[in-house]
C-alpha positions, 0 to 999 in steps of 0.5 A: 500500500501507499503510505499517506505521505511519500518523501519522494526520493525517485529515480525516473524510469526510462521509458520504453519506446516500445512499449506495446500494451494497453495506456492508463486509465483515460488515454485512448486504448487503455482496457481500465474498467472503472467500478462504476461501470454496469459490466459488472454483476457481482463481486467477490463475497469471499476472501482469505489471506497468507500475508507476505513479509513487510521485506523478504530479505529481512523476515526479522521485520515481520509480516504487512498487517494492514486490513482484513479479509472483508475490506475486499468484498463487495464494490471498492469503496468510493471516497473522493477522487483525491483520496487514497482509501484504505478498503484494502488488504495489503499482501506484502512480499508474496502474499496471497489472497484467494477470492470466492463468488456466490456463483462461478465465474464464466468465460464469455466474450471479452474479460470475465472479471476485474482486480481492484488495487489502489495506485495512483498517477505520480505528481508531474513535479517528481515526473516530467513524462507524465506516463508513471504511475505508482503501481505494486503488481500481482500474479493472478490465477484461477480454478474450478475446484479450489485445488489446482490453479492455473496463472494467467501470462503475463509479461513485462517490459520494464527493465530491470537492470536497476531496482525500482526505489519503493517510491518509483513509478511504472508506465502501465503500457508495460505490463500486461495481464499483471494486477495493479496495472491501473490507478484506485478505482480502476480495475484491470481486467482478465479474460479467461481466453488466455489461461492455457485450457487444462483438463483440471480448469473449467473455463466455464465455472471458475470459483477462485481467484488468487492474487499474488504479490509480485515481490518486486525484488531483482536480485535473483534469489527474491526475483519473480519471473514473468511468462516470457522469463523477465524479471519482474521490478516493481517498487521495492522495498515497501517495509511497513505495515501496508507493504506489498499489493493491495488488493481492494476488490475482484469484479465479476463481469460473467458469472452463472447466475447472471447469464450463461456464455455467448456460444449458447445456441438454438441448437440445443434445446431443453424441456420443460423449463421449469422442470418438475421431474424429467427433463429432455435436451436434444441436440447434435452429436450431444457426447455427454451433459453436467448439472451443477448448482449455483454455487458451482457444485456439480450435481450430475455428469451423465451421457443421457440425454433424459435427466431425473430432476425429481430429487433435486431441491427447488431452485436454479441449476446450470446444464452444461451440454458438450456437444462433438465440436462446442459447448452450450450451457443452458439455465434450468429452474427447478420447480 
């Protein structure tokens, strides 16, 4: 986190001319998604946290405290724009919060979900560029299960010949698929598009979300590694209480209960809907067919393509019908 006041002794990162990945919050072409905005359904309702060290080559210095878990539910808090508000929880050197959602995250058309950290622009006094922006970076990944997760790509291209000061800034055109990558307020967003697909990831229910720290540290014994084998620089060293990434909120633009995928299509069929007892889906090449709960749970995996809904408590159910060559899912009430 950003202490309240900076004694700002910075050296100026050269920016990369090459730069390639989406701006800021504001300029043209940026991906920032502002927590107004009505992409979002939901929010994350859960959240546990691993704190990371205030300094990781110094453990003597103890672990960042600041915030709790339940500061991450919900929408960020809105202060004024001028404001640093603290509704985070600070990870600190490697730490890890894991997130949960009332109903699981799907992958449709364009991201899927936001992280909310709390950067912000640096003053053009300590940066005549204009471009920088204090920002502390994360790994995100995902999972179905809760057991195995999978990390999406990302990369940076600020060097890392010279360790970015604990006050420094980064341009965000830099970094791409990192958390943090845009001011409070501000959420980056993710597409599940780009996780590589894996037989133990569910693309089309995800029910937890892992932010972890980017340490920041170049020396090679502390340094975290994008996709591409980079070091990560981030500022560092950050030892005080609100060290680390601050994770402030985890929107979610596609979940379950809120709507299915956008390849659902007329061409598999099911009824009745709502359902009392049996329910028929008829399709194409239909290979098999999976009912799970709004929470995610699966309750049914069955080739057949005539279902026993009888048992099943009253509410709403997902069908999930793989089909030879697509996916179709189909929301189901049951009466």
């Amino acid at each position: 986190m950003k202490k309240l006041v900076f004694i700002w002794i910075m050296a100026l990162v050269p920016v990369t001319l090459w730069a390639q990945f989406p701006p800021a919050a504001g300029l043209p072409g940026t991906t920032a998604m502002h927590a107004d905005s009505s992409a979002f359904v939901a929010w994350a309702t859960g959240c546990t946290t691993e704190r990371g060290l205030k300094r990781i080559d110094k453990p003597h210095l103890g672990y960042a405290s600041f915030g709790d878990d339940t500061l991450v539910l919900g929408k960020p808090g809105m202060g004024g724009a001028s404001e640093i508000v603290y509704d985070v929880v600070s990870l600190g050197d490697g730490g890890v919060s894991t997130v949960t959602f009332a109903s699981p995250i799907y992958n449709g058309e364009g991201p899927d979900f936001a992280v909310f950290e709390n950067g912000f622009d640096i003053d053009d006094e300590y940066d005549p560029t204009g471009l920088l922006h204090f920002l502390e970076l994360a790994f995100v990944e995902v999972s179905s299960d809760g057991e195995h997760f999978f990390r999406f790509p990302a990369v940076t291209l600020v060097p890392y010949d010279t360790q970015l000061n604990g006050n420094a800034g980064i341009d965000p055109s830099q970094i791409h698929n990192f958390a943090g990558k845009y001011d409070q307020f501000y959420g980056t967003p993710f597409d599940l598009d780009d996780v590589e697909d894996d037989p133990l990831l569910d693309k089309n229910s995800v029910t937890h979300v892992r932010i972890i720290d980017v340490v920041g540290c170049i020396k090679p014994e502390y340094a975290a590694l994008d996709s591409e084998g980079h070091i990560v620089n981030d500022p560092w060293f950050t030892s005080f209480d609100t060290g680390g990434f601050d994770l402030e909120a985890v929107g979610v633009i596609h979940d379950l209960a809120h709507g299915v995928s956008s390849n659902e299509s007329e061409s598999v069929s099911v009824y009745p809907n709502p359902v009392r007892d049996k329910l028929s889906v008829k399709g194409d090449n239909i290979q098999s067919i999976v009912v799970f709960n709004l929470v995610g749970q699966r309750i049914m995996n069955t080739t057949e393509t005539t279902l026993d809904m009888s048992d099943l408590t009253e509410g709403i159910y997902f069908l999930r019908v793989v089909c030879e060559n697509r996916m179709v899912t189909k929301r189901i009430v049951k009466q």
